[in-house]
N, C-alpha and C positions, 0 to 999 in steps of 0.2 A: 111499708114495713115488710109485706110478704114478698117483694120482690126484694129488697133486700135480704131476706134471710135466702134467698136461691142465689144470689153471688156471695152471699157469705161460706155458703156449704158448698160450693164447687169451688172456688178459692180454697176453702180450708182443707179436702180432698188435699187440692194439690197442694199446698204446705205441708200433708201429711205424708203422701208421696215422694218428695221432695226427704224429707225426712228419713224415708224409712230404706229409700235407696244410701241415704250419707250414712246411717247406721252400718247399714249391712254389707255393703260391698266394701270398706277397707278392709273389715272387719274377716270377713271370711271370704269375701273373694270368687263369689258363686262363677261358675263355667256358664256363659249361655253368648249366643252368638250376637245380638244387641249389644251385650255389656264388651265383648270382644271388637266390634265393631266402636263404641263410645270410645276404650282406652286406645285406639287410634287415632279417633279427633282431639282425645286430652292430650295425647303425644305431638299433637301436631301443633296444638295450642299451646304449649309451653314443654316447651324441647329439654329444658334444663331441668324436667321434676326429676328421669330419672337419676343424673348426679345426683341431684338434692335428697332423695330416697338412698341410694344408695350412699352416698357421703355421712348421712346422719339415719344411722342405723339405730336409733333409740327412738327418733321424732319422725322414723318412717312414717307411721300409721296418720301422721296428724299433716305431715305435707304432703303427702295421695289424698285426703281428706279434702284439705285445704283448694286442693286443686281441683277434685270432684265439684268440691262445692262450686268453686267460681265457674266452671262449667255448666253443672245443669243450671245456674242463673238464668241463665242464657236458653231455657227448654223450660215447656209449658207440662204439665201432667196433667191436664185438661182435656175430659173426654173418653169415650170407650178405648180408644186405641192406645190413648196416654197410660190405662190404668192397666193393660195388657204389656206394654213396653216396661213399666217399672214393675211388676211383675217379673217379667224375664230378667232385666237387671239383679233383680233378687232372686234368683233362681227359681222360682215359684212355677209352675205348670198352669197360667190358671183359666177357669175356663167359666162364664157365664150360664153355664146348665144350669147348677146346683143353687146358683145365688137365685135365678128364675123360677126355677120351682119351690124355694123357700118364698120370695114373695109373691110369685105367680103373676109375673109382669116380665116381659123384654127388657132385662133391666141393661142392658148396652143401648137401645134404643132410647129409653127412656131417660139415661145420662148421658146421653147427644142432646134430648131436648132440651133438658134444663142445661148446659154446657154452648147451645146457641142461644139460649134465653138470654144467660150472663155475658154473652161475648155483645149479641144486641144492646143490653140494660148499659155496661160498661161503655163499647165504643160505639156508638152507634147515637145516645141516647133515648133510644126504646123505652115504651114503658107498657110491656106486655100486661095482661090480665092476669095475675097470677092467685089470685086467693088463697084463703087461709090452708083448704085442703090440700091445695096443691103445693103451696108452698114447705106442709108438712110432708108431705110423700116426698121429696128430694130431700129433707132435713134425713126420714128416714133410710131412703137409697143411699145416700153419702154414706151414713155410719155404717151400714149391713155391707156396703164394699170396702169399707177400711176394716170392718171388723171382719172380715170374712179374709182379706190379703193379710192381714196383720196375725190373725191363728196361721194360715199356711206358713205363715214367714216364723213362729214360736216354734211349729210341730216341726221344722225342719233345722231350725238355729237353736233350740231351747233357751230364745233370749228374753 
């Protein structure tokens, strides 16, 4: 059970990541050089979106979307460097200081651990020690980094 709830909360991160990037970049479109570099591979992955955008100027929003999406399918948000990259995709600045001295733990370090825990548990079949304790401090890390990306992303979108 404990080890399941540590791939359940790094999974869910990334479905929430996943999320928060389809949200907010049709939407408004943040400037950041990641996201400038991605709509190059989405360009290159399907040549025809921008006709398709440009021809249907009402369902713009929704085939840039559509295309986003089947894109990042194909990309993990798994990890410290994941949650900095979508991050930048949303424009966000963001920075592990402040989330480390609210919990007072390396918490980039700390979502590498459990992020190799679940990549062992899933492909690997591992079956790490994870106990109760621990499997709650990753339930908590999960939520204090979605909840800590997800205010940056309000105070700047007021979405």
């Amino acid at each position: 059970m404990t080890r399941g709830a540590v791939v359940f909360a790094i999974g869910a991160l990334d479905a929430f990541l996943h999320d928060l990037v389809l949200e907010i970049v049709p939407a408004f479109g943040p400037n950041s050089q990641d996201l400038t570099a991605s709509m190059r591979e989405i360009a290159k992955q399907d040549p025809s979106l921008a006709l398709r955008v440009a021809l249907k100027p009402d369902a713009a929003r929704q085939e840039f979307q559509a295309a986003l999406d089947e894109w990042l399918s194909a990309r993990s948000f798994q990890g410290p460097e994941a949650v900095v990259r979508a991050a930048s995709y949303v424009g966000v600045a963001w920075s592990w200081h402040e989330l480390d001295e609210s919990l007072g733990a390396d918490t980039a370090a700390e979502l590498a651990k459990f992020t190799g825990m679940r990549h062992d548990i899933i492909h690997r079949g591992r079956k790490p020690d994870v106990g109760r304790g621990r499997a709650e401090w990753c339930l908590n890390l999960v939520d204090a980094i979605a909840a800590a990306l997800n205010g940056e992303a309000v105070k700047l979108y007021n979405a």
